[in-house]
C-alpha positions as CSV (number, residue, x, y, z in Angstrom):
1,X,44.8,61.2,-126.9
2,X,47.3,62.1,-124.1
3,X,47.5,66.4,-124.5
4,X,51.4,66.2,-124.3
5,X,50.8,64.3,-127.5
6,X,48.5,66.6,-129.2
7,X,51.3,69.3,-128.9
8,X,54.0,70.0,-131.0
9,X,56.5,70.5,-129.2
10,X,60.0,71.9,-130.0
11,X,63.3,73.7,-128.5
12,X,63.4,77.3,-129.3
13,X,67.0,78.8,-130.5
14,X,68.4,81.6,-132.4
15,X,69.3,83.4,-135.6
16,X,68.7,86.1,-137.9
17,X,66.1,84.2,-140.6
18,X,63.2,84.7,-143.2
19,X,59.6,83.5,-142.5
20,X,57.7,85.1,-145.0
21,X,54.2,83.4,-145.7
22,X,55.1,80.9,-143.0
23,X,52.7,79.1,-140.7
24,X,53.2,78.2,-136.8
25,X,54.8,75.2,-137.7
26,X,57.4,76.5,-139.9
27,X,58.1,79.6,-137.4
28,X,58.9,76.5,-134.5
29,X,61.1,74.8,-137.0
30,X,62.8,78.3,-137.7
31,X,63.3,79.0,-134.4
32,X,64.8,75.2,-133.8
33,X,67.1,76.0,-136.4
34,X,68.5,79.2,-135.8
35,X,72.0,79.1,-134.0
36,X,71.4,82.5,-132.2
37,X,74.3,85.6,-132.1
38,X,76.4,86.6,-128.8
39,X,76.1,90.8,-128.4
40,X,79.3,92.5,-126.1
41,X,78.5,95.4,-124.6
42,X,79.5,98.1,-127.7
43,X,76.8,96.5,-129.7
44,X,79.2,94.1,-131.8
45,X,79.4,90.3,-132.4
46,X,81.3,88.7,-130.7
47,X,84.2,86.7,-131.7
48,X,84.0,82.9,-132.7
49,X,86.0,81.7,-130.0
50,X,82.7,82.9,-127.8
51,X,80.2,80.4,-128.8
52,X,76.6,79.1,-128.0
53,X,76.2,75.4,-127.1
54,X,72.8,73.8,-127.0
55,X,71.2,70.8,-125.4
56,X,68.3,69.6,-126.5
57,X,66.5,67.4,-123.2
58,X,62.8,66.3,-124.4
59,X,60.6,69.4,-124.0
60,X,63.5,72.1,-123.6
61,X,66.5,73.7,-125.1
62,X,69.2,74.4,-122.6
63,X,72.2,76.9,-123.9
64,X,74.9,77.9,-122.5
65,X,77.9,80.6,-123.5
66,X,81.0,79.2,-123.8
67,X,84.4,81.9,-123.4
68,X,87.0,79.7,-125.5
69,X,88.8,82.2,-126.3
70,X,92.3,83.9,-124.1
71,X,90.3,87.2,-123.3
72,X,87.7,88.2,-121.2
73,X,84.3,89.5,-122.7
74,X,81.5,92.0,-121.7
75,X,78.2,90.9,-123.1
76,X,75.5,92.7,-123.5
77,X,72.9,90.3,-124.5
78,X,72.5,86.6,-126.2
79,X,69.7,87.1,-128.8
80,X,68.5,83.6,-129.5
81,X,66.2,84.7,-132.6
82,X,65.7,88.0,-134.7
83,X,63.9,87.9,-138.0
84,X,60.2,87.6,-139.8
85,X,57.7,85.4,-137.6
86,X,55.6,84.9,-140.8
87,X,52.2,85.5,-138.9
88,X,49.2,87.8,-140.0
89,X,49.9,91.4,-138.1
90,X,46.3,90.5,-137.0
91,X,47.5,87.7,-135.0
92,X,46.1,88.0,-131.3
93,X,49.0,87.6,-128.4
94,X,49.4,87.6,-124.8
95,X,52.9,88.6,-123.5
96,X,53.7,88.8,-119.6
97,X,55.2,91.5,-118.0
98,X,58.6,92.1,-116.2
99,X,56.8,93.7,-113.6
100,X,53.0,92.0,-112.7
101,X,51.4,95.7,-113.2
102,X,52.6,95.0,-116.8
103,X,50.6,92.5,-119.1
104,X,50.3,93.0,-123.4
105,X,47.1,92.0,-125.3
106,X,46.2,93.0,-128.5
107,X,47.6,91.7,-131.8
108,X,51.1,91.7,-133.0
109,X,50.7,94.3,-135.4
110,X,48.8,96.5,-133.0
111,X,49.4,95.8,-129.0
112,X,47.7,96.8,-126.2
113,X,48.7,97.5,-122.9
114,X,46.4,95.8,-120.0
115,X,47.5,98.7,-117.7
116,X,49.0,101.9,-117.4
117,X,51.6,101.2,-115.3
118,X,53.7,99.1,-117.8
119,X,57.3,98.1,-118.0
120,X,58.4,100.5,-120.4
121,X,56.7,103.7,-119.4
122,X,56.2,103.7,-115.8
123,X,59.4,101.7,-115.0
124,X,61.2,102.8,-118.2
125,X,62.6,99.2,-118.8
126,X,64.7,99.7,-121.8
127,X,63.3,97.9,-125.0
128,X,65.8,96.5,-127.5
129,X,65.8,98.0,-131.2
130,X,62.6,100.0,-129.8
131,X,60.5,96.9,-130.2
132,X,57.4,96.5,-128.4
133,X,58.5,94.2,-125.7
134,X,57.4,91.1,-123.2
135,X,59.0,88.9,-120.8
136,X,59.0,85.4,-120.2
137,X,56.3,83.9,-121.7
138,X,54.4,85.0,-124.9
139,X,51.4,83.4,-127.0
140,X,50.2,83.7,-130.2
141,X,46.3,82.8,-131.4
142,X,47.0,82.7,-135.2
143,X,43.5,82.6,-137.2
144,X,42.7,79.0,-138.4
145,X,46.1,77.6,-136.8
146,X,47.6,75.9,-133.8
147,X,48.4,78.5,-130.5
148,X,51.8,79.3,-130.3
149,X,53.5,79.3,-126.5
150,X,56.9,80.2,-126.6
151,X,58.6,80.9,-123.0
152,X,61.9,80.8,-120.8
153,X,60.9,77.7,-118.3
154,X,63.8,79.3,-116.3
155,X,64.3,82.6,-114.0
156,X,68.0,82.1,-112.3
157,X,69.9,84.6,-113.5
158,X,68.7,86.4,-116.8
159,X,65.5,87.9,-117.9
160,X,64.3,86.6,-121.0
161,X,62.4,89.3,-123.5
162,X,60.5,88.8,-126.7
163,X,60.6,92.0,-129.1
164,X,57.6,92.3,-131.6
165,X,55.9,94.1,-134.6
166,X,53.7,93.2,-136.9
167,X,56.9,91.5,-139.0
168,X,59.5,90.8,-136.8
169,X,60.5,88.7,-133.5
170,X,63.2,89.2,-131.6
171,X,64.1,87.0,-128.9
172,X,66.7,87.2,-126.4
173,X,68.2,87.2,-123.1
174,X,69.8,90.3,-121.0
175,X,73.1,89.6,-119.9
176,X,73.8,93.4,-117.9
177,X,77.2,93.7,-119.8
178,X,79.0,91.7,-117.4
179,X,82.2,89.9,-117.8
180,X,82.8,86.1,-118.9
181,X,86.2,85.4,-118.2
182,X,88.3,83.2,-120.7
183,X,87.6,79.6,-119.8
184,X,84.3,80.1,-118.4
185,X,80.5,79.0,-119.2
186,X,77.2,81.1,-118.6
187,X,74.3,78.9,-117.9
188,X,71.6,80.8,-120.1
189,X,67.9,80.4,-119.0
190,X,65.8,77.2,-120.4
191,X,63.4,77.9,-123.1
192,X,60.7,75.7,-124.3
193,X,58.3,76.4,-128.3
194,X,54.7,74.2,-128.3
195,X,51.8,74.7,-130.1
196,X,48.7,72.6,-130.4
197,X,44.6,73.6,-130.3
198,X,44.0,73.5,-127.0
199,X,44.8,76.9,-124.8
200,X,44.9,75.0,-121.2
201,X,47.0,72.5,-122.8
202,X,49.7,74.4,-123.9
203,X,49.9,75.8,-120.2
204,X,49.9,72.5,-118.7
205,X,53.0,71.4,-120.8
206,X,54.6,74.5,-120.1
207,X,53.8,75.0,-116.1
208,X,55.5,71.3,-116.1
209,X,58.8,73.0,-117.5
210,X,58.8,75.8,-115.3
211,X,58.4,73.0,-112.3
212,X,61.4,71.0,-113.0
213,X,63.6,74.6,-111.9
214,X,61.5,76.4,-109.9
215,X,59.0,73.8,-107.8
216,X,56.0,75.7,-106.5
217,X,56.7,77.1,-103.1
218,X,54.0,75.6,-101.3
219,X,51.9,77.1,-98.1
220,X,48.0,75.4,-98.1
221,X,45.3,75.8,-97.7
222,X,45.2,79.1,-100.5
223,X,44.7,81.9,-98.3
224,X,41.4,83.9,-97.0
225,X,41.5,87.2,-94.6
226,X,40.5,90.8,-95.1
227,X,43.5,93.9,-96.1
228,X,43.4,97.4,-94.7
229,X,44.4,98.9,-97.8
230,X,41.2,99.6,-100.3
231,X,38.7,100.8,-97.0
232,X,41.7,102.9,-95.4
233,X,44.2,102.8,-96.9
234,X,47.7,104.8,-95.6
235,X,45.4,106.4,-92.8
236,X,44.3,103.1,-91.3
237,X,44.5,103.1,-87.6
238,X,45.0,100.4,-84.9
239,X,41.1,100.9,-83.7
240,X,40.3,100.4,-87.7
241,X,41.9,96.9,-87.7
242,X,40.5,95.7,-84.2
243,X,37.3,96.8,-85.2
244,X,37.6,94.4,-88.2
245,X,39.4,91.3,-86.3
246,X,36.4,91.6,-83.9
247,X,34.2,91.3,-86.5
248,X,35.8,88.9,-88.4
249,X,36.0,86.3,-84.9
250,X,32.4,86.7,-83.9
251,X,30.5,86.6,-87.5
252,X,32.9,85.1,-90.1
253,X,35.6,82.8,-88.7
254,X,36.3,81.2,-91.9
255,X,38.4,84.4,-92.9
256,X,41.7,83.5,-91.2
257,X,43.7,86.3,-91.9
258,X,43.9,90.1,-90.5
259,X,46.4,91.9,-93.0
260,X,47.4,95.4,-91.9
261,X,48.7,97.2,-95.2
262,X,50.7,100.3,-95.7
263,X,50.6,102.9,-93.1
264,X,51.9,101.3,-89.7
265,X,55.1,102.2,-90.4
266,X,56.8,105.9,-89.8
267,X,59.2,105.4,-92.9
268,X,59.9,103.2,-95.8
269,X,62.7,101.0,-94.3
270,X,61.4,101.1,-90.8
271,X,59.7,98.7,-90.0
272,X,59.9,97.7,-86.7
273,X,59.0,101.3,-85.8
274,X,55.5,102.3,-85.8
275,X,54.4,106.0,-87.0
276,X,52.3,108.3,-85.2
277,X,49.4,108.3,-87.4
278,X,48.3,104.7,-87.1
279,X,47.3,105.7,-82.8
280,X,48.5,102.4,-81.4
281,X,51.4,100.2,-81.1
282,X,51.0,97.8,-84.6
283,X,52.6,95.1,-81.9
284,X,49.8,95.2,-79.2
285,X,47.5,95.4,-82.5
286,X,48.8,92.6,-84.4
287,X,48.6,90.4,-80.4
288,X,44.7,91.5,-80.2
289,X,44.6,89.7,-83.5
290,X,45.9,86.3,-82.3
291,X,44.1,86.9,-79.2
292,X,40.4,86.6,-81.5
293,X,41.9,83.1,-83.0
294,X,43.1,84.9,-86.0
295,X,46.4,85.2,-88.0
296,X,48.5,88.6,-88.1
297,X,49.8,89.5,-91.7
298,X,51.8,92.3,-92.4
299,X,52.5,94.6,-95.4
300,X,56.3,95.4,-96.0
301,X,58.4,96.8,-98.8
302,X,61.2,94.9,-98.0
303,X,63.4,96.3,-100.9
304,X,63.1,100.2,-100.4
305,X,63.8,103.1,-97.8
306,X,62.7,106.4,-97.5
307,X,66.0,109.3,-97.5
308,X,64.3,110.1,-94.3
309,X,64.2,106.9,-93.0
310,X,66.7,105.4,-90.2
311,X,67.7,102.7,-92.7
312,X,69.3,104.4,-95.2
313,X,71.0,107.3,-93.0
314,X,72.5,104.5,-91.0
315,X,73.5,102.3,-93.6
316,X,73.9,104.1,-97.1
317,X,76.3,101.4,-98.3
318,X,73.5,98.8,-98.8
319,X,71.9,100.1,-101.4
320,X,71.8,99.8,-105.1
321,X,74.7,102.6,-106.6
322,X,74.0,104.9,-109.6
323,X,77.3,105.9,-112.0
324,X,78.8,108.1,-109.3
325,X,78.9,105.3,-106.8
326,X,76.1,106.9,-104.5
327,X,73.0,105.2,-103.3
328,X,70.4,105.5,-106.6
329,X,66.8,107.4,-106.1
330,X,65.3,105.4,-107.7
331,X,63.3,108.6,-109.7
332,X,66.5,109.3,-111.7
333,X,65.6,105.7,-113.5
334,X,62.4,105.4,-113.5
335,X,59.3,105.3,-111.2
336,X,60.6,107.2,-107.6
337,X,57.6,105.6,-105.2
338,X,54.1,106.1,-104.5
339,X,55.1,107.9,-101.0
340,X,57.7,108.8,-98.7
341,X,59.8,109.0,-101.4
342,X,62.2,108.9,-103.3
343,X,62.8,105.4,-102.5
344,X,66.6,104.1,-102.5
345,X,67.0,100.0,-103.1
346,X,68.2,97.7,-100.8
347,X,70.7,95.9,-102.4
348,X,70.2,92.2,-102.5
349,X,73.5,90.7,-102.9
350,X,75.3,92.8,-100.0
351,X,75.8,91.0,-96.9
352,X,74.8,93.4,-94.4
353,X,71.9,94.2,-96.2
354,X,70.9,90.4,-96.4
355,X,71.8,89.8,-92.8
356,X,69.6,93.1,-91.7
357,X,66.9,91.4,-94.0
358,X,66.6,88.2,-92.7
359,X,66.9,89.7,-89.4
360,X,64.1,92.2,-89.9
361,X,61.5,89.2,-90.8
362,X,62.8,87.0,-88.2
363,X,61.7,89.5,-85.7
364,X,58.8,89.7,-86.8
365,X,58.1,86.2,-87.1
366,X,59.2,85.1,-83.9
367,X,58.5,87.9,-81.9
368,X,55.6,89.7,-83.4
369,X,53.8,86.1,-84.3
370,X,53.4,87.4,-87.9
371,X,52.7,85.0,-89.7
372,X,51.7,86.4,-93.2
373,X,53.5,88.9,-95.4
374,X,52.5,91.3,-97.7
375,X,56.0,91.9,-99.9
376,X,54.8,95.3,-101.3
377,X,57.7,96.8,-104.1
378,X,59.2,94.0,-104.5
379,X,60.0,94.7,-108.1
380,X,62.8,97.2,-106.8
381,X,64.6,94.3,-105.8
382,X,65.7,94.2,-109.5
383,X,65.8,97.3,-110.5
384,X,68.2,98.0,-113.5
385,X,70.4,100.6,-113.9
386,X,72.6,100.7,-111.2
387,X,75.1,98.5,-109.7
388,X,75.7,96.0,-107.1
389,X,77.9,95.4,-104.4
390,X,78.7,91.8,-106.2
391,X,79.6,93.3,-109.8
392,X,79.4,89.8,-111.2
393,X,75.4,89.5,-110.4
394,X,72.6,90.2,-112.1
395,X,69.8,92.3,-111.2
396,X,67.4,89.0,-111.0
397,X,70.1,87.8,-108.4
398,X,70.4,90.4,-106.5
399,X,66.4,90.4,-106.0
400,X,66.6,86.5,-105.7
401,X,69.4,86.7,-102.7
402,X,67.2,89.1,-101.0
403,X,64.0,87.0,-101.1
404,X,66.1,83.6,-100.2
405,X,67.2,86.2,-96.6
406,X,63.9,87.2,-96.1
407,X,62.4,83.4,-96.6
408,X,65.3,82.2,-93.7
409,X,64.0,84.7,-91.5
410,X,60.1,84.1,-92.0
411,X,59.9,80.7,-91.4
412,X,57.1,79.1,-91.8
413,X,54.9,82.2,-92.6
414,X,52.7,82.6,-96.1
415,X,54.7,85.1,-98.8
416,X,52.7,87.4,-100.9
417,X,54.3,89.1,-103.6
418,X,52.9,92.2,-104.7
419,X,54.7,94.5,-107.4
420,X,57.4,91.6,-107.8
421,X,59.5,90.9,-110.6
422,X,57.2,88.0,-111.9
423,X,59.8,85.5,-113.5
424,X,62.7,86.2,-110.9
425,X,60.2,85.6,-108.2
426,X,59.6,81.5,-109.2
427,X,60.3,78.7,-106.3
428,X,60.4,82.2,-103.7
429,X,57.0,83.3,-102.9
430,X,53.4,81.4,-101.5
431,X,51.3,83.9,-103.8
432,X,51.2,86.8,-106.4
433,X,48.9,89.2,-106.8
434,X,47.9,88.7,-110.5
435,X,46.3,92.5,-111.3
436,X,46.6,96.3,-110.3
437,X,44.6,97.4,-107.7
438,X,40.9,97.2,-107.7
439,X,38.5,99.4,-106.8
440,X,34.4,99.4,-106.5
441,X,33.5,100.7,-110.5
442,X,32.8,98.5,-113.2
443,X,35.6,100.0,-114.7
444,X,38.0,98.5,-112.3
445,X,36.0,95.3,-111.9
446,X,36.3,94.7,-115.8
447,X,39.8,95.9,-116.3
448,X,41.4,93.8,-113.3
449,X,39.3,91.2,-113.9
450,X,41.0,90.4,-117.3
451,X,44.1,91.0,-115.8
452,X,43.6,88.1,-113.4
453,X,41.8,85.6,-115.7
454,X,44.9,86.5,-118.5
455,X,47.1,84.7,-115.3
456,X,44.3,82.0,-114.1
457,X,46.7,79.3,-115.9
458,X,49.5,80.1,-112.9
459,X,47.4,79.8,-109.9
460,X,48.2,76.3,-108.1
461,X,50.6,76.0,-110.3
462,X,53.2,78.3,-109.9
463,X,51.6,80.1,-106.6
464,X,48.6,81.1,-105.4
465,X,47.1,83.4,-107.6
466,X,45.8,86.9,-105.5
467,X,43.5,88.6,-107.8
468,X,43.5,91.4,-105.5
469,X,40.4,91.8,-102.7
470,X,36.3,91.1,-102.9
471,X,34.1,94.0,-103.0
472,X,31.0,94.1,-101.5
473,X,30.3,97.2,-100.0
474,X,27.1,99.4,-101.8
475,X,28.0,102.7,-100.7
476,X,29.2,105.3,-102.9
477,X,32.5,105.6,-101.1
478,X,36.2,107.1,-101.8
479,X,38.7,104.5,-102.2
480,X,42.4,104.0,-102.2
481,X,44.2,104.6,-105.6
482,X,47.2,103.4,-105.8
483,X,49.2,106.1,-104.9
484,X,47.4,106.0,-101.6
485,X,45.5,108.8,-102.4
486,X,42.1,108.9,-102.0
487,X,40.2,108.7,-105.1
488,X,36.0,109.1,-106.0
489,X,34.9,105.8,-107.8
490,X,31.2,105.9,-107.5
491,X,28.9,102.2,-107.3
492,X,28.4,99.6,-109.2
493,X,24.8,97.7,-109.3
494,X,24.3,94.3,-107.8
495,X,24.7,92.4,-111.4
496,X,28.6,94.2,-111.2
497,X,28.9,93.0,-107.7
498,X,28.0,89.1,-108.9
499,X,30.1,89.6,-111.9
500,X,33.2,90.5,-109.4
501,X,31.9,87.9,-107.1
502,X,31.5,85.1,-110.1
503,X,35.1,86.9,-111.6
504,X,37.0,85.7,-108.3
505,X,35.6,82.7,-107.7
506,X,36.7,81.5,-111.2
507,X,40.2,82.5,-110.0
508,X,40.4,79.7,-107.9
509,X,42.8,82.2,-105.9
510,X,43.3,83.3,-102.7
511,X,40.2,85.4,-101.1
512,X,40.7,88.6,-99.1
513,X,38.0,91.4,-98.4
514,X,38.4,94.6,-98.8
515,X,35.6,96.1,-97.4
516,X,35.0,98.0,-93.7
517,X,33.2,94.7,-92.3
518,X,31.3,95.9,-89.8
519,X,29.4,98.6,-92.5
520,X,28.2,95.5,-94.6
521,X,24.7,94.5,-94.9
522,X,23.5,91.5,-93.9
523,X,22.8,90.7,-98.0
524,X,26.2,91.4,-98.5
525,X,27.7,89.3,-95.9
526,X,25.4,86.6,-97.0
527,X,27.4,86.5,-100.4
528,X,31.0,86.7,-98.8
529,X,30.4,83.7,-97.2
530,X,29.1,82.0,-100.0
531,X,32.9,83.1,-101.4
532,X,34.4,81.0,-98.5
533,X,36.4,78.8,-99.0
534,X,38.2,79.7,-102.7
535,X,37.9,76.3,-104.3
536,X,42.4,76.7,-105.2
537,X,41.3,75.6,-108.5
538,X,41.1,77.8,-111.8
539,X,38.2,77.5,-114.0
540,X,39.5,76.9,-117.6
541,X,38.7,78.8,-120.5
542,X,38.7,77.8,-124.0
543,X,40.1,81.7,-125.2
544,X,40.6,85.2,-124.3
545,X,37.1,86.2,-124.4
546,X,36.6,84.8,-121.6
547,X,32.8,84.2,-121.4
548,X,32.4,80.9,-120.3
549,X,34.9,78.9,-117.7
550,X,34.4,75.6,-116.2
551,X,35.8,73.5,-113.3
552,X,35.1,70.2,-112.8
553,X,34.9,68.4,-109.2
554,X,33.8,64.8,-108.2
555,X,30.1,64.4,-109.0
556,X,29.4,68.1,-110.2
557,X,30.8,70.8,-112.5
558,X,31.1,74.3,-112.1
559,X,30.5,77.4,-114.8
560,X,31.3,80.8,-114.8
561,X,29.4,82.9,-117.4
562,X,30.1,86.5,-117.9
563,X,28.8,89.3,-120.0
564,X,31.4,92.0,-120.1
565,X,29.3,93.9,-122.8
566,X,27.4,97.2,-122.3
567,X,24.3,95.3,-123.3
568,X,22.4,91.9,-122.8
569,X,23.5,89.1,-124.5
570,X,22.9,85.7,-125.0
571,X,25.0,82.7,-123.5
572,X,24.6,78.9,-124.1
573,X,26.5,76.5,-121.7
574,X,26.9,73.5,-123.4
575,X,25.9,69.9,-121.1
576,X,26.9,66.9,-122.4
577,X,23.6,65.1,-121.0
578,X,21.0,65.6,-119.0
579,X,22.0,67.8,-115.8
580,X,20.7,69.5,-113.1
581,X,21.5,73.5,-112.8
582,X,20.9,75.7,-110.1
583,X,22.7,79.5,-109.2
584,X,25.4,79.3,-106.7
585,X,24.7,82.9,-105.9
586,X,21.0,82.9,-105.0
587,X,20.4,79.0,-104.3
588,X,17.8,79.0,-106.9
589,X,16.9,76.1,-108.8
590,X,17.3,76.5,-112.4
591,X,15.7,73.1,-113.2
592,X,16.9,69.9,-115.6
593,X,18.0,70.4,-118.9
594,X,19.4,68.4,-121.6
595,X,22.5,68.9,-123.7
596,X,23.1,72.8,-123.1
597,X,21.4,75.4,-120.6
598,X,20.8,78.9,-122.6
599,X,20.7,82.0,-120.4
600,X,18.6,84.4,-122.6
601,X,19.9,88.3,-122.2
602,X,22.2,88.4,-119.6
603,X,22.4,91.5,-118.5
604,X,25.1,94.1,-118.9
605,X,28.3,93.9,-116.8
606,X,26.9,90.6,-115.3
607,X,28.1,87.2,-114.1
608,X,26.6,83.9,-113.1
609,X,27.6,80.8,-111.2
610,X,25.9,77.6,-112.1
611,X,26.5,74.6,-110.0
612,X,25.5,70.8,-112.8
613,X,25.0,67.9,-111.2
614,X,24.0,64.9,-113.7
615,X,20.7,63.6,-113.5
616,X,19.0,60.9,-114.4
């Protein structure tokens, strides 16, 4: 059977209801059912003559607020549905994040936070009714019932949140208290309900949605290179990256891309200045690169500046304002910077600001030959709390006018985003890095590497999927944190390094190393190749444990098995025939085998890569 038919698929709306004892089915036919409330900005209903129309088109609910009445109206939010989900408190869920450092696991009675650097702490997002709160697009994995997928297919204007406890659901959409004049409409964000058995499935459908208003922004083939940041860091130098462009042109042309991260530049903001500590001109640097038949790619926080920086001392009036109608540091709301801060915003919907923006990139571009960018704090773009030089535009528009002035002025050049609003960034970026930072510990490897498999469903989809750079290096060595400090992680042993190795590849994302190339031995180079190209294809994986993923190609099938436990453990791959196996990694061959292939106590923190081929 076709999968869109195995799914039961219906509009999500809104209203205050009762779903006690009720399974996934009858919460979707609750939520179709529910005609959803209108909140102004003291809290209040509003009145009738401000009402919600819906249109149901196959797949998806479209709404829209409607101002019938003589009066203009501040609205603080349009909830679409708050009452009892009827689900076990046990019931497992994934919920995305505003920001992509924030992602929620756990179970609806009990959450927990994939990172530490989540919406509501780090960026102290507000949380309606102090509900443990997601964005976007949530799922549910009730016990002995269909998944639930419940998502806004739509990022134009409004940011869509799901509140949660181990009772209630609260869905709704921010409106920022702004005005709907008498007479006019508010196109609300699209939002789609499924559920059905099959986890990949349910993405598919929805992915499909999300297409119809935000077509992938596409730049192929997905991206390989090697970044600055996790070897050196804010303290990388000009010899640092020739050294590595060198490298890369005479032993390993297939990576494309040299990307010089954070620490070119003197100040946030000025960027087409170059700071003392990098010892070189980052213009002759980035020429050497081209020169060696390679690609230049830049890092650049294209929404911030530093108070110190020539950016915001000339031009204070493009930034976001705080209450008192002065630029806003960005500390007195939530998280200031990681460095030269604290960083002002660069507000999106000013015209100087956009003209400056699209300038900046265009020079770049053009003159620099950049033709890669690494958009670093993006997610300042949409900062909330202040206001806008346009008082009629929401914080996701703001961020969106920016990123449609930088895409005029980088042409034809691959767009990274990197601590990006995730929703507000659709149809505007090549790539998005999918997980914090890594770093060379098995702690990192495991943590990130759930973080990026909880996203796999979005790579080729949306973007191209970044899961953040290979490491292959064996030395104990200090690494980056994310703070750009330097930071003692220790080793890992070579079953971590093929479980990071085996982790990636399953991405089917883009492919950057992160190591000091020219200290890698030849063992270790051996296996970055065999990482070339990504195949820009995600395995798929039945759940959340994620033990086992498979991607199928003409004439052979690929599988992913990991053991994230502290000890061995046993793994069965099942066959469907008679096959024969052999490990990607080591080119060994693992002989025939019929109906499954059983690898008996896999070792601790380890992965594999089987290549099946049929056989006769």
């Amino acid at each position: 059977m076709d999968h869109c038919k195995k799914l039961l698929l219906l509009a999500a709306v809104t209203v205050v209801g009762s779903a006690r004892g009720a399974d996934a089915s009858a919460l979707l036919k609750l939520l179709h059912d529910s005609p959803g409330r209108v909140v102004l900005e003291d809290g209040s209903l509003a009145p009738a003559e401000v009402a919600l129309v819906r249109k149901d088109e196959g797949l998806v609910s479209r709404w829209a607020v409607v101002n019938k009445g003589k009066a203009a109206v501040k609205i603080r939010e349009v909830v679409l549905y708050d009452g009892d989900h009827g689900l076990p408190g046990e019931t497992p869920l994934h919920g995305e994040g505003f920001t992509k450092l924030s992602q929620t696991a756990g179970t609806l009675a009990k959450p927990v936070d994939l990172d530490t650097y989540t919406d509501r702490a780090h960026y102290k997002i507000p949380e309606p009714d102090q509900l443990r709160t997601v964005y976007s697009v949530v799922t549910l994995a009730p016990a002995g019932q269909p998944r639930l997928l419940l998502g806004f297919s739509s990022c134009r204007r409004f940011t869509g949140r799901f509140g949660f406890d181990g009772k209630r659901l609260r869905i709704s959409e921010d409106t920022e208290n702004l005005m709907l004049e008498a007479g006019k409409t508010w196109q609300l964000e699209d939002f789609v309900a499924s559920a059905g058995e099959d986890r990949e499935a349910l993405y598919d459908g929805f992915t499909a949605a999300v297409s119809t208003n935000h077509p992938r922004l596409k730049h192929d083939p997905v991206p390989t290179g090697w970044s600055s940041w996790i070897c050196f860091g804010p303290r990388v130098t000009a010899k640092d990256v020739s050294d590595n462009s060198r490298w890369m042109k005479e032993n390993l042309p297939g990576l494309r891309y040299v990307q010089i991260d954070d620490g070119y530049q003197p100040w946030m903001g000025d960027w087409l200045e170059t700071g003392k500590a990098f010892g070189g001109g980052v213009q002759e640097v980035l020429k050497d690169i081209r020169k060696d038949g390679l690609e230049p790619a830049l890092w650049v926080a294209p929404f911030v500046a530093s108070p110190q920086s020539k950016l915001f001392k000339e031009h204070p009036e493009w930034f976001v304002t705080g209450d008192d109608g002065k630029p806003l540091p960005s500390n007195k709301i939530g998280f200031g910077g990681w460095r030269m801060g604290p960083w002002y915003v660069i507000d999106g919907t000013h015209p100087g600001a956009r003209k400056w923006l699209e300038d900046t990139f265009r020079t770049m571009h053009r003159e620099w030959g950049v033709t890669y960018f690494k958009l670093d704090a993006n997610y300042w773009g949409a900062i909330h709390g202040g206001h806008h030089h346009d008082p009629n535009a929401t914080r996701v528009e703001a961020y969106r006018r920016g990123m449609e002035a930088i895409l005029r002025g980088a042409g034809d050049s691959f767009i990274l985003g990197c601590n990006h609003p995730l929703w507000p960034s659709l149809g505007l970026i090549h790539g998005s890095r999918t997980s914090m930072d890594v770093a060379p510990s098995w702690k990192s490897f495991k943590s990130t590497g759930r973080e990026n498999l909880y996203r796999n469903w979005q790579n080729g989809r949306l973007w191209w999927n970044d899961p953040d750079s290979l490491l292959l290096g064996t030395k104990n060595a200090d690494v980056m944190g994310p703070d750009g400090k330097p930071v003692s992680k220790g080793g890992v042993t070579p079953d971590e390094t093929l479980f990071h190795a085996t982790l990636l590849r399953a991405t089917g994302g883009m492919l950057l190393s992160g190591d000091n190339l020219p200290s890698l031995p030849p063992d270790r180079v051996a296996l970055l190749k065999k990482s070339i190209p990504p195949t820009g294809r995600p395995f798929r994986f039945a759940d959340e444990s994620f033990t086992l993923g498979r991607l199928q190609e003409t004439g052979r099938e690929w599988v992913a098995v990991f053991n994230w436990d502290d000890q061995p453990a046993d793994r069965e791959v099942p066959l469907g025939g008679k096959a024969k196996l052999a490990d990607y990694w080591s080119g060994g061959d693992l002989g025939v085998h019929e109906d499954s292939f059983k690898l008996t106590a896999m070792p601790p923190h380890s992965g594999r890569l089987l290549e099946i081929v049929p056989a006769k």
